[in-house]
MARBA-3410 file (N, C-alpha, C, O; in Angstrom, 1 decimal):
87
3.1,13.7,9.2,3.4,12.6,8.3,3.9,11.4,9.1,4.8,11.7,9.9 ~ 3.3,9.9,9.2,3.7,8.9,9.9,4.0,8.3,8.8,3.9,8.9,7.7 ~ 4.6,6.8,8.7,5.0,5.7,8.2,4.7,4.4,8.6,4.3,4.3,9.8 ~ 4.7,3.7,8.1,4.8,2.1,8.4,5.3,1.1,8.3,4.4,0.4,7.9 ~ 6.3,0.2,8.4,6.5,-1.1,7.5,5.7,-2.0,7.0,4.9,-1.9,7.9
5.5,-2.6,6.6,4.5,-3.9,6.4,5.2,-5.0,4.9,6.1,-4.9,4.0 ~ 4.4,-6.0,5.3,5.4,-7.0,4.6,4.8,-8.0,3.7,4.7,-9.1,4.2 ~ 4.3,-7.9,2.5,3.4,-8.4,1.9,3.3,-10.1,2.0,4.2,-10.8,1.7 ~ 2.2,-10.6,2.2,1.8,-11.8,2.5,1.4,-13.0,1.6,1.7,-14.2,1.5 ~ 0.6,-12.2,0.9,-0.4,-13.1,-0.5,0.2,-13.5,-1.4,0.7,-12.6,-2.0
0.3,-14.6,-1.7,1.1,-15.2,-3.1,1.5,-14.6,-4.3,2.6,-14.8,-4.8 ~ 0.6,-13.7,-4.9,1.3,-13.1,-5.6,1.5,-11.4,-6.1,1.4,-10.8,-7.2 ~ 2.0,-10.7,-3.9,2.2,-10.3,-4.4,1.3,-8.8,-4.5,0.2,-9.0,-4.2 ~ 1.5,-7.3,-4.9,0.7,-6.6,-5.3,0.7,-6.3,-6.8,1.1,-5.4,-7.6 ~ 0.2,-7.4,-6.6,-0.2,-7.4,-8.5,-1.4,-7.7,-8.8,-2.1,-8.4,-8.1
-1.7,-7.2,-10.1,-3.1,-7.0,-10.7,-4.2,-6.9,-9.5,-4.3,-5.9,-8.8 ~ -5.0,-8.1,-9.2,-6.0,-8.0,-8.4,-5.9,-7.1,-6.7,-6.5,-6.0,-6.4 ~ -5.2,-7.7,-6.1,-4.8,-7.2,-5.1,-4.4,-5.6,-4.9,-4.8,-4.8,-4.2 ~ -3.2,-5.5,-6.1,-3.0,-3.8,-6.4,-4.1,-3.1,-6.4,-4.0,-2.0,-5.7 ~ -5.4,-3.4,-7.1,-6.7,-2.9,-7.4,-7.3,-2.5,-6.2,-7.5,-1.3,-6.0
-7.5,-3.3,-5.3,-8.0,-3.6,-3.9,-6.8,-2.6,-3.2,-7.0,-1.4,-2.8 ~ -5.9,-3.0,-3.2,-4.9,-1.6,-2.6,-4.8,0.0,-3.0,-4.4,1.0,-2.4 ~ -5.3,-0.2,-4.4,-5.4,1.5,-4.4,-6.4,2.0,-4.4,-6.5,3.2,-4.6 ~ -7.8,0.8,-4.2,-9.1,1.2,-3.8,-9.3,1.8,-2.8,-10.1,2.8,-2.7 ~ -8.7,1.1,-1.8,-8.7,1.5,-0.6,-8.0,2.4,-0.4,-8.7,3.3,0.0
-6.7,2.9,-0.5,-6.2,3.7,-0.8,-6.7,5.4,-1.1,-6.3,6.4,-0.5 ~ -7.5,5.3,-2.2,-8.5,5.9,-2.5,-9.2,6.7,-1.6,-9.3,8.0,-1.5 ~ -9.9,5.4,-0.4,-10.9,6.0,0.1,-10.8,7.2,1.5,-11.6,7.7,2.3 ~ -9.0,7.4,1.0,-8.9,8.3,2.4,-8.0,10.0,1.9,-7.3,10.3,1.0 ~ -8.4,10.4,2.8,-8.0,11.8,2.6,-6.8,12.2,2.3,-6.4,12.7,1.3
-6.1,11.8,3.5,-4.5,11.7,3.1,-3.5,11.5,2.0,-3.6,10.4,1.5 ~ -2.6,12.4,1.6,-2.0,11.6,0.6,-1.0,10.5,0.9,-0.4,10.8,1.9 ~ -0.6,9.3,0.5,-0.6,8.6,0.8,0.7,7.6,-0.1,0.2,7.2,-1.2 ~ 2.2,7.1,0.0,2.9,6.5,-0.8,3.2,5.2,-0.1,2.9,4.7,1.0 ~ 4.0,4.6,-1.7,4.6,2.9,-1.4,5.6,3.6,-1.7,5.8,4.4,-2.6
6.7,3.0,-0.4,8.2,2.9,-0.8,8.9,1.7,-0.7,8.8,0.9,0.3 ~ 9.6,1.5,-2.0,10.7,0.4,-2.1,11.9,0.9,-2.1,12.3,1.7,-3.0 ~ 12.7,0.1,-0.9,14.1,0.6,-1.5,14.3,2.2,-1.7,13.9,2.7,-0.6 ~ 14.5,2.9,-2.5,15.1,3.9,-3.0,13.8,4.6,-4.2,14.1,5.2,-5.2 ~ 12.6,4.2,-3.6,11.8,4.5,-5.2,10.3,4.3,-3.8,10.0,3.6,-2.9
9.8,6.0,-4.6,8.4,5.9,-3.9,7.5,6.5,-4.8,7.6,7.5,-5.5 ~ 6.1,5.6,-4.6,5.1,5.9,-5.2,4.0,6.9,-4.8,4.0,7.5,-3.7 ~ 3.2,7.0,-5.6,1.6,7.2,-5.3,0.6,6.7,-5.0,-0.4,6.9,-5.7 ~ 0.6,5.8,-3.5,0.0,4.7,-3.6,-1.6,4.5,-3.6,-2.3,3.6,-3.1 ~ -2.1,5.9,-4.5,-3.3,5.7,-5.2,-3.0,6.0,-6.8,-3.7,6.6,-7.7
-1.9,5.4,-6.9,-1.7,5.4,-8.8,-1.8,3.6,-8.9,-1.3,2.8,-8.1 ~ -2.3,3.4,-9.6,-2.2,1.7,-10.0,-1.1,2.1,-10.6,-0.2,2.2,-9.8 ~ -0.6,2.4,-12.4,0.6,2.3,-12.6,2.0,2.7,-11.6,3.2,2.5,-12.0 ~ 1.8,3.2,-10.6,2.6,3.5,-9.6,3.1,2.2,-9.1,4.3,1.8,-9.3 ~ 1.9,1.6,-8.2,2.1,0.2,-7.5,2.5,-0.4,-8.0,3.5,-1.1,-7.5
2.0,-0.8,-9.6,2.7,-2.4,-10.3,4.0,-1.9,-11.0,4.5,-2.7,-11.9 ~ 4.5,-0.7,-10.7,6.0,-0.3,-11.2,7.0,-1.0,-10.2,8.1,-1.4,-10.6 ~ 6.5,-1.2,-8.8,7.3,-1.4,-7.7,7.4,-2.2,-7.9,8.5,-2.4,-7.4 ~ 6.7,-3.7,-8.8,7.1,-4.8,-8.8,7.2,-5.8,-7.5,8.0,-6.7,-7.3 ~ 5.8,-5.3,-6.4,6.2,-6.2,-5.4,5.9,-7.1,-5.2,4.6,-7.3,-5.3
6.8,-8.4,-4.9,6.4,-9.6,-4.3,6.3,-10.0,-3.4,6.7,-9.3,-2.5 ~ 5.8,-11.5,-3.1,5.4,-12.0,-1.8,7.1,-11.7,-1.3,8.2,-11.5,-1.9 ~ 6.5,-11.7,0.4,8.0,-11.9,1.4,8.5,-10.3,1.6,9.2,-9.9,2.5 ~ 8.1,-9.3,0.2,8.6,-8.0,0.5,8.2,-7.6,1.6,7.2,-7.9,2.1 ~ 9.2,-6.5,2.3,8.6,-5.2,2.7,8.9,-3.9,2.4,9.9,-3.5,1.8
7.7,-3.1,2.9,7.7,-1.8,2.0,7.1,-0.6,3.0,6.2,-0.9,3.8 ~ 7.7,0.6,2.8,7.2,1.5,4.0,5.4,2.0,3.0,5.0,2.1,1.8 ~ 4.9,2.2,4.2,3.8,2.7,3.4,3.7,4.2,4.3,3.7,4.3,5.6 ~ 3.6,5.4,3.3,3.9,7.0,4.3,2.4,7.5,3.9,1.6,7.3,3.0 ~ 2.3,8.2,4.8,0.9,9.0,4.7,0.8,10.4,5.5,1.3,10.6,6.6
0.1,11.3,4.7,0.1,12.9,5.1,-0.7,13.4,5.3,-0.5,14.5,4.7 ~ -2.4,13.5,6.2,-3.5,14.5,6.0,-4.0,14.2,7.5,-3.7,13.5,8.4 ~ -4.8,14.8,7.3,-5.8,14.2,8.1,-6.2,13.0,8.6,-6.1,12.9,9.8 ~ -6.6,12.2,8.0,-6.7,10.3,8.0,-6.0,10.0,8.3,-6.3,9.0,8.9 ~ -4.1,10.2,8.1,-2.8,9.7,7.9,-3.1,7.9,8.9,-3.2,6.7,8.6
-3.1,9.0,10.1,-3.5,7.0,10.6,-4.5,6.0,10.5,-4.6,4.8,10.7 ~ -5.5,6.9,10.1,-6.7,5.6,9.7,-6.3,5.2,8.4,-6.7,4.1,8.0 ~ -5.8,5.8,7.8,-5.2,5.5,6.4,-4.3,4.1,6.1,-4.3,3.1,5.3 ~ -3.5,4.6,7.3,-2.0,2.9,7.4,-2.5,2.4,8.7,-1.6,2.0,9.4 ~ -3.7,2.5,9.0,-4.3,1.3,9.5,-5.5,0.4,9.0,-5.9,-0.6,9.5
-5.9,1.1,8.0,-6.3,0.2,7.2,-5.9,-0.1,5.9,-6.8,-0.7,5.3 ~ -4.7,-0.1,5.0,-3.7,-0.2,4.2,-2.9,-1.3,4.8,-2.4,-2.2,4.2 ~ -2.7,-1.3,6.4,-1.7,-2.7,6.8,-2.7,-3.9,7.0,-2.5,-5.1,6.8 ~ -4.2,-3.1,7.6,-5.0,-3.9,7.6,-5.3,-5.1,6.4,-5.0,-6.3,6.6 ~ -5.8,-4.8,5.3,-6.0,-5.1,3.7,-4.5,-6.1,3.6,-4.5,-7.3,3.4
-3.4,-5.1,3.7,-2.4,-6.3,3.6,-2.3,-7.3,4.6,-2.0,-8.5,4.3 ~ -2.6,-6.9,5.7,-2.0,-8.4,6.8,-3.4,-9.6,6.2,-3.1,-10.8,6.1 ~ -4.6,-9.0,5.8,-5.6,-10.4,5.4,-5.3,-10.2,4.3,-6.2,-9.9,3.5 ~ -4.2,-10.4,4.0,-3.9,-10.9,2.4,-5.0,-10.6,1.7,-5.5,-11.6,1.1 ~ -5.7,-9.1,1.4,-6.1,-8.5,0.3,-7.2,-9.4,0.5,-7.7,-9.6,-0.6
-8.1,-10.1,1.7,-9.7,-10.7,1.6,-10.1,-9.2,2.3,-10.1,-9.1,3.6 ~ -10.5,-8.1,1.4,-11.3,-7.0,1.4,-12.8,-7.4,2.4,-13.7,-6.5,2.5
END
């Protein structure tokens, strides 16, 4: 199990569109894979998971991952985030 920080960039945020694109990608890897805020962690291949977190620009948020892929996983999850979600 590794971790990451990362710090969200894009205006507004992982919401609607961007979330989509984050738990697509998300998706595409073996590992299971969470968003943590604060004291609260998700599934970060649940869409209602992500837009529960409520995150906005300027946040940061650990992103954890468990399998096989773990690091291709939150390296391409920070990837997607650092270009502000241009997939």
């Amino acid at each position: 199990m590794i971790s990451r920080d990362v710090t969200i960039q894009n205006n507004v945020g992982l919401h609607a569109r961007p979330a989509t694109f984050f738990i697509q990608k998300a998706n595409s890897y073996k590992a299971s894979i969470w968003v943590e805020k604060e004291d609260r962690r998700v599934n970060a291949k649940s869409l209602l998971g992500v837009l529960s977190l409520g995150i906005v620009k300027g946040m940061t948020v650990t992103l954890i991952a468990d399998g096989v892929d773990e690091a291709a996983a939150l390296d391409g999850l920070s990837e997607l985030i650092a270009t502000g979600f241009e997939d």
